[in-house]
N, C-alpha and C positions, 0 to 999 in steps of 0.2 A: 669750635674745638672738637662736637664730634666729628665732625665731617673728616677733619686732616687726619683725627684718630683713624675711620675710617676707612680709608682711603689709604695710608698707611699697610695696616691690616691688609687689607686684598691685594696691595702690590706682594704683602709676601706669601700671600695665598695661590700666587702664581711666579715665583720667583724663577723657575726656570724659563718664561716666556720674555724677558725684560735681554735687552740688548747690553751693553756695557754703559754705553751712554748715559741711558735712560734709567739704567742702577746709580748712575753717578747722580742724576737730578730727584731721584727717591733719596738717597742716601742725605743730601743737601737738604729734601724737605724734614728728613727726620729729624737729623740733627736741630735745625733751626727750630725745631716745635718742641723737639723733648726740651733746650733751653730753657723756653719759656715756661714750659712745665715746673722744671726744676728750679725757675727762678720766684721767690715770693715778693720780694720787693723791686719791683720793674718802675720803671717812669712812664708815662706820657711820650714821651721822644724817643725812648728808647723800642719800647713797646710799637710805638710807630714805623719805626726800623725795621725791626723785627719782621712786620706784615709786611712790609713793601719785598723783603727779602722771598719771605713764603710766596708773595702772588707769583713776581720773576718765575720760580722756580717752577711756581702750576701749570704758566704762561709757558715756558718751556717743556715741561711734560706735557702739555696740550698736543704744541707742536713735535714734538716726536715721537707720538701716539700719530698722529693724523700722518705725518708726512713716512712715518715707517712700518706702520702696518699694514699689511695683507687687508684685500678688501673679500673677508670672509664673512661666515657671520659672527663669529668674535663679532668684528669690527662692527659689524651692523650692528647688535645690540649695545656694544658701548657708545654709540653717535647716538642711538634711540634714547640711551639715557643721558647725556649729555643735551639733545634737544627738550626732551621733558623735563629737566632741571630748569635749562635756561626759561623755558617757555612757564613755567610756574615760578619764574624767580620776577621775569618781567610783569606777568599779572599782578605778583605781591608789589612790585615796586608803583607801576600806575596806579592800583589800588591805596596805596600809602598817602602819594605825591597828587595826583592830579582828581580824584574822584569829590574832596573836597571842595567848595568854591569859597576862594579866598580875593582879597582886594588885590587888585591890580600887583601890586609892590612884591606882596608873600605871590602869589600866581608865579609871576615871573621866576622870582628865585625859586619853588617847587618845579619848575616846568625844566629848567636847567640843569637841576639835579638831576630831575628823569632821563635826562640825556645824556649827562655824565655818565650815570649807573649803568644805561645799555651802550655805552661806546659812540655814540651819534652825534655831538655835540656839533664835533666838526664838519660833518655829515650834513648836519641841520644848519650851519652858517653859510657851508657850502652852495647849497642849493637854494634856501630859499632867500639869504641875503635879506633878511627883516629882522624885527623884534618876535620875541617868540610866541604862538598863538597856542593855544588847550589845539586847536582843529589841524594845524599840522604838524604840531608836535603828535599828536593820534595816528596821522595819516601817516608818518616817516615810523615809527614803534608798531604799531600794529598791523597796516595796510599794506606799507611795501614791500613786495617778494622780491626786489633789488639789494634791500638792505639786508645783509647776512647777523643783523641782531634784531630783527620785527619778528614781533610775534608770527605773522603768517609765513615768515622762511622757515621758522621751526617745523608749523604743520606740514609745509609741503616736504622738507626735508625728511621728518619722520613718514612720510605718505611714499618717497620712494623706497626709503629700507624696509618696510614693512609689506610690501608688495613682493618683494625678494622673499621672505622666513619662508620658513619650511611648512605648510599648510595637510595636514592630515584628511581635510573633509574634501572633496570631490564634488562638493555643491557650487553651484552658482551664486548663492546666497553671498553676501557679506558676512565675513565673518565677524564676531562682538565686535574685534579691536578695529579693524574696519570701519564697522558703525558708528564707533565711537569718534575716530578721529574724523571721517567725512561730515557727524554734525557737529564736532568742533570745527574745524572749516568754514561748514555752512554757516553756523550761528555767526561767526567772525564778519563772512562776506555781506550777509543781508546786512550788516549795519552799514551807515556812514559817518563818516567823523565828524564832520558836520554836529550833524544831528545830536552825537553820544556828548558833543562840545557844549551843547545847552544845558545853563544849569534849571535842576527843580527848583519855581520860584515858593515853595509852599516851603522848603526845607533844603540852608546850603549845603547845595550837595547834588553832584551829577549823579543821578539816580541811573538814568537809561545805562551807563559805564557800567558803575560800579553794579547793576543785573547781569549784566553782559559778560563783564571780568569774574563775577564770582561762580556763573554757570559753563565757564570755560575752563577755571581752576577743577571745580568738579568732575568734569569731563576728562581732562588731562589725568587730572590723578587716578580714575577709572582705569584708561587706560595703562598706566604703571602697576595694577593691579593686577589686568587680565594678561598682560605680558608676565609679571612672577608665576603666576596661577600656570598659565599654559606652556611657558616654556624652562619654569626653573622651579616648580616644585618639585618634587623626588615622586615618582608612582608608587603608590602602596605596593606590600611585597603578598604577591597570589597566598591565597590561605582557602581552605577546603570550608567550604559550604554546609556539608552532612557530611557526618561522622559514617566512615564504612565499616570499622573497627569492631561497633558494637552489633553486627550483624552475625545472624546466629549462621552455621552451617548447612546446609539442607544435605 
């Protein structure tokens, strides 16, 4: 609910930047949400409606955001924040679904859902034509820079917009956000899925994962931070050090 409120808000925070179009699919999401707002006694089915109506609608501002704008850095920082959503919505989901070790039966059924939620199911029937495993269900969500909903398309995809901003220091050094997102990366690559697939037999529970997933959440959101900080905080406004006023005349 905040989010669409949200989201809402900043489209008219920039209202003269929207095409006609893409007024017409804000216009649709609003309506559809203040509805539900104004509605107190909703059903199940109907409520269900409703959502399927908002996604279409997001589904299509996606798409005439991406295929109609200028690749400025507007645009660059809106795909940075859409990759760092996505990419902290997937850790929450693996984190949810798969970090657990359950019996064969629930496995399965969590393992599917994971798939569902990032878009891959078909993806995943596609290619590997088997029943589903913790090890490639890993490999196709997190490992593959093929798959445009894996964790690692995120990283790299934030790794090229970020190499574009506008950079004030003239060092060679990395800069924070740099830092950050290359040992996000790294942390990612050194693992194998293999391995993160093994459950701890002392406690159910893929431990090696769920370290992994939770220091990559960290990192990510670091990141969302040092991007506000440096490029969308306001700079204080200059103010005088010592007073000259009170100085006597010679």
């Amino acid at each position: 609910s905040n989010t669409i409120t949200a989201l809402i808000q900043a489209a008219y925070g920039v209202r003269d930047r929207w095409s006609t179009d893409t007024w017409r699919v804000i216009d649709d999401i609003t309506e559809e949400w203040l509805e539900r707002l104004e509605r107190n006694n909703i059903s199940l089915v109907e409520l269900q409606d409703m959502l399927d109506q908002v996604i279409t609608s997001l589904v299509a501002l996606s798409g005439l955001t991406s295929e109609s704008m200028t690749r400025e850095q507007g645009w660059r920082f809106l795909d940075i924040g859409r990759r760092i959503e996505r990419s902290l919505m997937i850790i929450s989901i693996m984190r949810t679904l798969t970090v657990p070790a359950h019996s064969p039966f629930v496995e399965n059924a969590m393992l599917e859902a994971a798939l569902v939620s990032n878009e891959s199911l078909i993806t995943y029937r596609r290619r590997y034509r088997s029943y589903l495993q913790l090890t490639t269900v890993l490999e196709l969500i997190l490992f593959d820079d093929a798959n445009p909903r894996s964790l690692i398309f995120q990283l790299n995809t934030m790794q090229e917009h970020i190499e574009k901003l506008p950079n004030e220091s003239s060092s060679k050094h990395l800069t924070e956000l740099q830092r950050l997102l290359l040992e996000s990366s790294t942390q990612l690559l050194l693992n194998d899925a293999a391995a993160l697939a093994q459950p701890d037999h002392e406690i159910p529970t893929h431990q090696a994962l769920d370290q992994l997933l939770a220091r990559l959440s960290h990192l990510i959101g670091e990141m969302s931070q040092v991007i506000t900080k440096t490029y969308f905080t306001a700079p204080q406004a200059p103010h005088q050090l010592v007073d000259t006023y009170g100085e006597s005349e010679e």
